[in-house]
N, C-alpha and C positions, 0 to 999 in steps of 0.2 A: 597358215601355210597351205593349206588345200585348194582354199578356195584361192588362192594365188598360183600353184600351182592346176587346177582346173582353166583360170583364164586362159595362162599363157598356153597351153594344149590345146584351147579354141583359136585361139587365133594362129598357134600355130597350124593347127590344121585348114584353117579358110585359106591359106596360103599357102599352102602346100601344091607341087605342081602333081598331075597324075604319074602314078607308080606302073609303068607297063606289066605286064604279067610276065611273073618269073623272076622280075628282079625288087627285093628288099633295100628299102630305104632307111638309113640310120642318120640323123640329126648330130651332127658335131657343131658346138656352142664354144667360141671364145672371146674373152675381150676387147682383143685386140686386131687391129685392122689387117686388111691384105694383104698391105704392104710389110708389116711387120716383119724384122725375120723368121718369132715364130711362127707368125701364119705363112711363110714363105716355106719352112719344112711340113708345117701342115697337107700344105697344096700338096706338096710330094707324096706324102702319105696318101691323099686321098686318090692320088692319080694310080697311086703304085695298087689300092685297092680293087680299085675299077679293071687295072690291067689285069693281073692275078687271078680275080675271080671271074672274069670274061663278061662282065657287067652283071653280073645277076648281083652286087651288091654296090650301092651307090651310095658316096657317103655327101650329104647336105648338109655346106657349112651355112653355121649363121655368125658371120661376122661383127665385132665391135662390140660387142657387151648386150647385145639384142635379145641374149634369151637368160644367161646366167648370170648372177653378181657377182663381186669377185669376193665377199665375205662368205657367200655361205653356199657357195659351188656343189661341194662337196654333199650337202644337205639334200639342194634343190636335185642334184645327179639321181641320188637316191629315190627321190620322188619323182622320178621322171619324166621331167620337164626338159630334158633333151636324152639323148642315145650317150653320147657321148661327149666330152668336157674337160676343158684345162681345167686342173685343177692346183690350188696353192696351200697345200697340208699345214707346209712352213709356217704361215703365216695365221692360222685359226686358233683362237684363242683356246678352244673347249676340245676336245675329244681326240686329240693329236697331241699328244704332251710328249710320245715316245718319237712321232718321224722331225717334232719340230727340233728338242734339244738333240737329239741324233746329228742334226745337219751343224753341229760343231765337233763332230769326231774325226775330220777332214784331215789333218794337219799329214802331209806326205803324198796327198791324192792328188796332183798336182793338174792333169789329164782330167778333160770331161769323164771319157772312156774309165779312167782310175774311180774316179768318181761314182758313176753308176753301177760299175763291179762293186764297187765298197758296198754302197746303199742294199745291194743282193749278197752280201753276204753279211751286214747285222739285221736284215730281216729274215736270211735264214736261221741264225742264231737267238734271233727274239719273236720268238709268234708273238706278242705282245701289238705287234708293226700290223700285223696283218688281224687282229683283230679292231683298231685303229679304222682299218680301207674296206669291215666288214660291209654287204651291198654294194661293192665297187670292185670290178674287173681292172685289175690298171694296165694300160696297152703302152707307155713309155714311162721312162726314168729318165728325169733329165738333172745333168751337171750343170757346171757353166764356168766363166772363166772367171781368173782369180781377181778379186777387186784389190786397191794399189788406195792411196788415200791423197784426194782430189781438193787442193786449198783454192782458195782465192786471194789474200792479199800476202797471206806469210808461207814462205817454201818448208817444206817440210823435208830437211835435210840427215834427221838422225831420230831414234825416238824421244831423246827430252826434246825434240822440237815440235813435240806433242802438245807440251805442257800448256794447259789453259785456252787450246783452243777449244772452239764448240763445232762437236761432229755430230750428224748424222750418221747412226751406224746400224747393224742389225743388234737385235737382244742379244745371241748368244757373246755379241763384242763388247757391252757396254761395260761389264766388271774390268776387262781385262785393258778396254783406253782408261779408267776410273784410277787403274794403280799405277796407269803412265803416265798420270796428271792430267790428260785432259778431259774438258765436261761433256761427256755423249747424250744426245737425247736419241727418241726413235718418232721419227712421224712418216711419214706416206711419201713414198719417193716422188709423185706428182707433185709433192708439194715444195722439192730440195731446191727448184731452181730459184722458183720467188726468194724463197728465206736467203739462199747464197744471195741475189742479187741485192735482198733489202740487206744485209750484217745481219741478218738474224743472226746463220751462223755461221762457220768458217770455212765449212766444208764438207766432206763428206765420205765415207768408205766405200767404192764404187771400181766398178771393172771400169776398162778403158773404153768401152762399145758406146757410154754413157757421154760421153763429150761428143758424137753425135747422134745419137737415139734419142740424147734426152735434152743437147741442146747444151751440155757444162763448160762446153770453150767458149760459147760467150758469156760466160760470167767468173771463169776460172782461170787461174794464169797458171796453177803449178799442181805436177802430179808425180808424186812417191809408188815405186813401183815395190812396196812394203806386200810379199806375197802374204794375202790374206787365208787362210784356206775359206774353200768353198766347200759346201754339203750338197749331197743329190737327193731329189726325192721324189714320189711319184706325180706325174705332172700332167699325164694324160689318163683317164679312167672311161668305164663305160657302166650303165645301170647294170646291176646282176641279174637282176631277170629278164631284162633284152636280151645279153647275153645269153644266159641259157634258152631262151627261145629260139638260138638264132642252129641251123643245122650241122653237123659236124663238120662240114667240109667250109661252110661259112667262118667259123670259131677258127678252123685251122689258115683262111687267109690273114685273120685279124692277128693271130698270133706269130705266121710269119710276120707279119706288117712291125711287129714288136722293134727289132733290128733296124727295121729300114725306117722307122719314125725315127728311134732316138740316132742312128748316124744322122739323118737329114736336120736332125735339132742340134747335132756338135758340128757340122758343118756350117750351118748356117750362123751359129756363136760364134764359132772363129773366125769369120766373115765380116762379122759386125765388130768383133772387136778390131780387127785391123782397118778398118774404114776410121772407127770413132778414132784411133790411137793418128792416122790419116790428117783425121780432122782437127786433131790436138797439137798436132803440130803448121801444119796450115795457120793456124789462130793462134802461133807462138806462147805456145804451150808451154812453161820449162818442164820437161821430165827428166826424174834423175833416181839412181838405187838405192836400195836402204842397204847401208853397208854390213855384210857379212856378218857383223859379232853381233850387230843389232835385228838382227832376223831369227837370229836363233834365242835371243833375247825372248823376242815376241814371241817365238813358236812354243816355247821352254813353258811362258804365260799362259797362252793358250789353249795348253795342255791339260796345266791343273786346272784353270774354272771349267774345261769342257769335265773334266773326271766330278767336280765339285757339284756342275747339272746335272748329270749323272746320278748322283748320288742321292740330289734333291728328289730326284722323281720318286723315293719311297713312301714319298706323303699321298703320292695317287693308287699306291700298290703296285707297284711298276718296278720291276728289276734292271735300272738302269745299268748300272757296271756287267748285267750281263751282253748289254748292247757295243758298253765302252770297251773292254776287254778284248772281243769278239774284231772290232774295229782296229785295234790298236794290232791285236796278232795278225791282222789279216794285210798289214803295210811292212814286211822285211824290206821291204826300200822304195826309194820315190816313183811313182808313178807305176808299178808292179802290184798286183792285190790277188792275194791267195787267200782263200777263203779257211777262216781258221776260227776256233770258237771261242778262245783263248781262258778256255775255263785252267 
């Protein structure tokens, strides 16, 4: 790792443009391209920094997966091979066990905004979270909107019209399509459209942004607006020791910028989703609702296996239920989140 980290430092620096005197340069690393809508809230962010602090701090994106991987982000952020970095907690195998099964305690966050309130308040309730992001400043929390379940040849009109199909879902879903009859696996969203197109499988649990971001109106004919809940989690971070080197009045523009990242990243969501949903219908789409008794069905489902992962994390020494509790008190109704500890 060092000497990997060591390279990419060299060549980041042979490339680097000169820094004029007086203004600090910080390196933001993501994935994904330009165009993307996250790097379109990105751009915001980094313009909103520039303006703010009167240029004395300039932030250098490197676009497309140029500096960071998308497994071990979080790792390489630590060892400082950029400033600053998307980061996907969610999705790492090892040393996130609290932010990843957290992002199934959603059910009533309905709202990005709902969302990321939630995510701040069972991380004030579980320091457990934040020793999880130890070596990481995080500068946004990001939501997103709720995924709806996207078929290809068979409509999915109620939940027994679940049964038997093969979805593509996240982990915290697969128990709960398992007891709805249908068979879920989990692989790598780059990889959902091949498999739709070959029969791999049937489909997929996915927001609507996804018919066109990712391309699923041409290979999908039908989409169940089955509100999924969605989890927040921290999504933009910075090295902690760049951070503290950086000056107090520096540190105070990055933490105004806190706000104006994540509005520019719920903005830009609901932008995308209504383009894809656009597009889903363009390319005669059927979309159709999961009817009322069966939404609460799901949710009811949902409920127990998120309390049941919960419960699992006592194998890591992890006081899940004090996460879930915390979560569940903090939603007295949809889209509303009062921070409650729920002991």
């Amino acid at each position: 790792m060092r000497a990997l980290v060591l390279l990419l430092l060299i060549a980041l620096a042979a490339c680097a443009r000169p820094v004029p005197t007086g203004v600090t340069e910080l390196t933001y690393a993501t994935p994904y391209p330009p165009s993307h809508p996250f790097s379109r809230a990105d751009q915001r962010w980094i313009d909103f920094v520039a303006q703010r602090s009167g240029g004395a701090l300039r932030i250098r994106p490197v676009w497309s997966g140029g500096l960071l991987s998308a497994d071990m982000s979080m790792e390489e952020l630590r060892h400082g091979v950029a400033d600053i970095g998307l980061i996907t907690p969610i999705y790492i195998r090892g040393g996130t066990h609290l932010i990843r099964i957290q992002s199934g305690f959603y059910a009533g966050a309905d709202s990005i905004e709902a969302q990321v309130a939630l995510f701040r308040c069972i991380a004030a309730a579980s320091p457990e979270i934040g020793r999880e992001l130890a070596g990481l400043k995080v500068l946004a929390v990001q939501g997103g909107s709720l995924p709806g379940i996207v078929t290809t040849s068979r409509p999915v009109n109620t939940l027994d019209d679940l049964k038997g199909l093969r979805l593509r879902a996240p982990t915290e879903l697969l128990s709960v399509l398992r007891a709805l009859g249908a068979d879920p696996v989990n692989m790598p969203m780059g990889e959902v459209y091949s498999a739709m197109s070959k029969g791999v499988i049937d489909g997929v649990v996915a927001p609507g942004d996804t018919f066109r971001s990712l391309h699923f109106a041409e290979t999908a004919d039908y989409f169940n607006t089955l509100s999924v809940p969605r989890g927040a989690y921290p999504a933009r971070a910075m090295n902690q020791r760049r951070w503290d080197a950086l000056s107090p009045a520096q540190q105070q523009v990055l933490e105004d910028g806190i706000a104006v990242w994540e509005a520019a990243l719920a903005e830009e969501i609901r932008a995308a989703e209504i383009r894809g949903l656009d597009e889903a219908r363009a390319k005669k789409v059927r979309i159709t609702p999961m009817p009322a008794a069966d939404q609460q069905r799901f949710d009811a489902l949902y409920l127990r296996e998120a309390e049941s992962n919960a419960r699992l994390l006592d194998r890591f020494g992890i006081d899940g239920m004090q996460a879930f509790r915390a979560a569940r008190a903090s939603i007295p109704a949809r889209n509303r989140v009062e921070c409650r500890s729920g002991a």
